[in-house]
C-alpha positions, 0 to 999 in steps of 0.5 A: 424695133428690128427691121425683118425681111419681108419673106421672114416676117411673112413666114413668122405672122403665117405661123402666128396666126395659124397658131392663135386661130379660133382662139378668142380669149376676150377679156369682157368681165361683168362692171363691179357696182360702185364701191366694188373694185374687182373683175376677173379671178385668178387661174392655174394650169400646168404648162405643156411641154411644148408651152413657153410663158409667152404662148401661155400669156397670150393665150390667157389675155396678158403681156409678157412682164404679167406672166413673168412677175406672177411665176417667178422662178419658172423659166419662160421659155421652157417651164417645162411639162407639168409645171404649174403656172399661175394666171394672173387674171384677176385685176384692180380697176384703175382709179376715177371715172369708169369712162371711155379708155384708160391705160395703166402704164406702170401695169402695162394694161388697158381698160376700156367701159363701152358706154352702153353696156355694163361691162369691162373689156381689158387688154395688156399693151405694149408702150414706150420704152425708156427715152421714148417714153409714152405719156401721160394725160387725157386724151381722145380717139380722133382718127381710126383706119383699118389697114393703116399705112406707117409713116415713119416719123423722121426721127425714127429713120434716123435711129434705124439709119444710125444702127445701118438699118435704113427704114424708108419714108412710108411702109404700105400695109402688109405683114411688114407693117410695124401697126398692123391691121388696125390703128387708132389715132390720139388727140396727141396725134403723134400716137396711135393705138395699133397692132402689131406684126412682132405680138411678142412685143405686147406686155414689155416696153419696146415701142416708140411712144405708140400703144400696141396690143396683140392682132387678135385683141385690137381687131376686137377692140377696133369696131367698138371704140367711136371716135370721140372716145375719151382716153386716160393715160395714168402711170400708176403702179400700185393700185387699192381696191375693194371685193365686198368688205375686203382691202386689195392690193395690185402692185407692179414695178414703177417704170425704170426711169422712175425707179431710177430717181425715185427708188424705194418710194411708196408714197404712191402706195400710201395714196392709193390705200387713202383714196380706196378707203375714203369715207370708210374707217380704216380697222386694224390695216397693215402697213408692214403688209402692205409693203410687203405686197408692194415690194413682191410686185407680183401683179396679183391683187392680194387681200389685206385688211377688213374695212369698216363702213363709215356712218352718221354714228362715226364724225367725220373728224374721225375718219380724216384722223385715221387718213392723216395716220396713213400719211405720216407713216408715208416717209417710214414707208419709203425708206423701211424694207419688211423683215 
């Protein structure tokens, strides 16, 4: 991160903050019924002349890398008065248990299932950038502090020392503070879920390692997450889902260092159509579509196919039969472009 003076970094958190007050744009949806996917819609709205993307993102809830992925061709820092911009508010819950916190690193998103309420609350992030990647696994909330101080991991002072950005030991809180108001501590206890004093660092990759979200959304989320709370780290970018009978696909850009190694590969795709279908009979699903809609990237959960339920009529045979068809278009899938 770039290291700020103290009366420049106090006079931008001013206007932050003057800007963003009374806004509270909390993303609570209602939890869809099991086999349901779902929350949220998508909206549109026309940009004003003094809007950036970023303004708009923020505004609606989403990260940087969300915004831009759902409005290509716009400029982000002046769209332009009149311009339509499409808010990506509708999402694909991850996979597995509705429990606890879950974060989507690939989708730059965290899910949160308060355990007394059948609600969703979700928030885009900030994470690890390449080299200093976040990681993946389960973990737990262990530690939480409101006005935390930062103490600078040695390995971070010698990055900045390197750069002629000297950082000292310990940073009080204050608007200097990289973390915040408030910070959550995992069970891999080098990393937290704080804040952030640079919110236009949410939704990209710029962190080392630590887990930040806009001031707004983690002042929000601090006082309903007990200690305790379990937290899942997945890195998933293609997610499948179900509104009523019908197939949704979300699909984002595999982190860089992935992309790097692994290029075109759609396996993960294929996977997800599986574990969405599970029991049920694939009918007249389409894979050129589906990679179609993986290689846009666009973060937009679009439809692709009607699903038959599975029932006692239909052998079990059957419907592995119809999974097996999906795991052997898995290599044409990683090597083959859509027309």
């Amino acid at each position: 991160m770039r290291w700020f003076s103290k009366a420049s970094t106090q006079a931008m958190t001013a206007a932050m903050l003057a800007f963003f007050a009374g806004l509270n744009y909390a993303a609570s949806f209602p939890l869809p019924p099991t086999g349901q996917d779902l929350i949220g819609k998508v909206q549109n709205v026309s940009a004003k002349y003094e809007d950036t993307l970023l303004d708009i993102a923020r505004k609606y809830g989403l990260g940087y890398e969300e915004i831009i992925a759902a409005n290509p061709g716009v400029d982000p820092w002046i769209p332009g008065e009149g311009t339509p911009v499409t808010i990506p508010t509708q999402f694909i819950l991850p996979p597995g248990e509705r429990n606890g916190i879950v974060i989507n690193l690939a989708e730059l998103r965290l899910y949160y299932y308060p355990p007394t309420e059948d609600q969703v609350i979700t928030h885009p992030l900030g994470i690890g950038r390449e080299g200093w990647a976040t990681p993946t696994g389960q973990m737990k909330i262990i530690e939480k502090r409101a006005k935390p101080s930062w103490r600078v991991p040695k390995s971070i002072r010698q990055e900045h020392a390197a750069k002629g950005e000297p950082l000292p030991a310990v940073v009080p809180p204050g608007p200097d503070n990289p973390l915040g108001q408030f910070a959550m501590r995992l069970s891999q206890s080098q990393y937290l879920l704080h804040g952030t004093n640079q919110p236009w660092g949410v939704g990209m990759r710029v962190s080392h390692g630590c887990i930040r979200l806009y001031p707004e959304d983690i002042k929000t989320l601090f006082p309903q997450v007990p200690i305790g709370t379990p937290v899942k780290i997945i890195n998933q970018p293609y997610k499948a889902g179900w509104l009523g009978e019908t197939l949704f696909i979300e699909a984002h850009p595999p982190l860089s260092e992935e992309s790097a190694t692994e290029g075109n590969n759609l396996t993960p795709l294929v996977k997800a159509i599986i574990t969405a279908y599970g029991d049920a009979r694939p009918k007249g699903t389409d894979i050129r579509e589906a990679q179609k809609i993986a290689t846009q990237q666009t973060g937009i959960p679009t439809s692709l196919a009607q699903a038959l339920t599975y029932n006692e009529s239909q052998p079990l045979e059957e419907a592995q039969h119809y999974a097996a068809h999906f795991m052997r278009v898995e290599r044409a899938l990683s090597i083959q472009q859509p027309d």
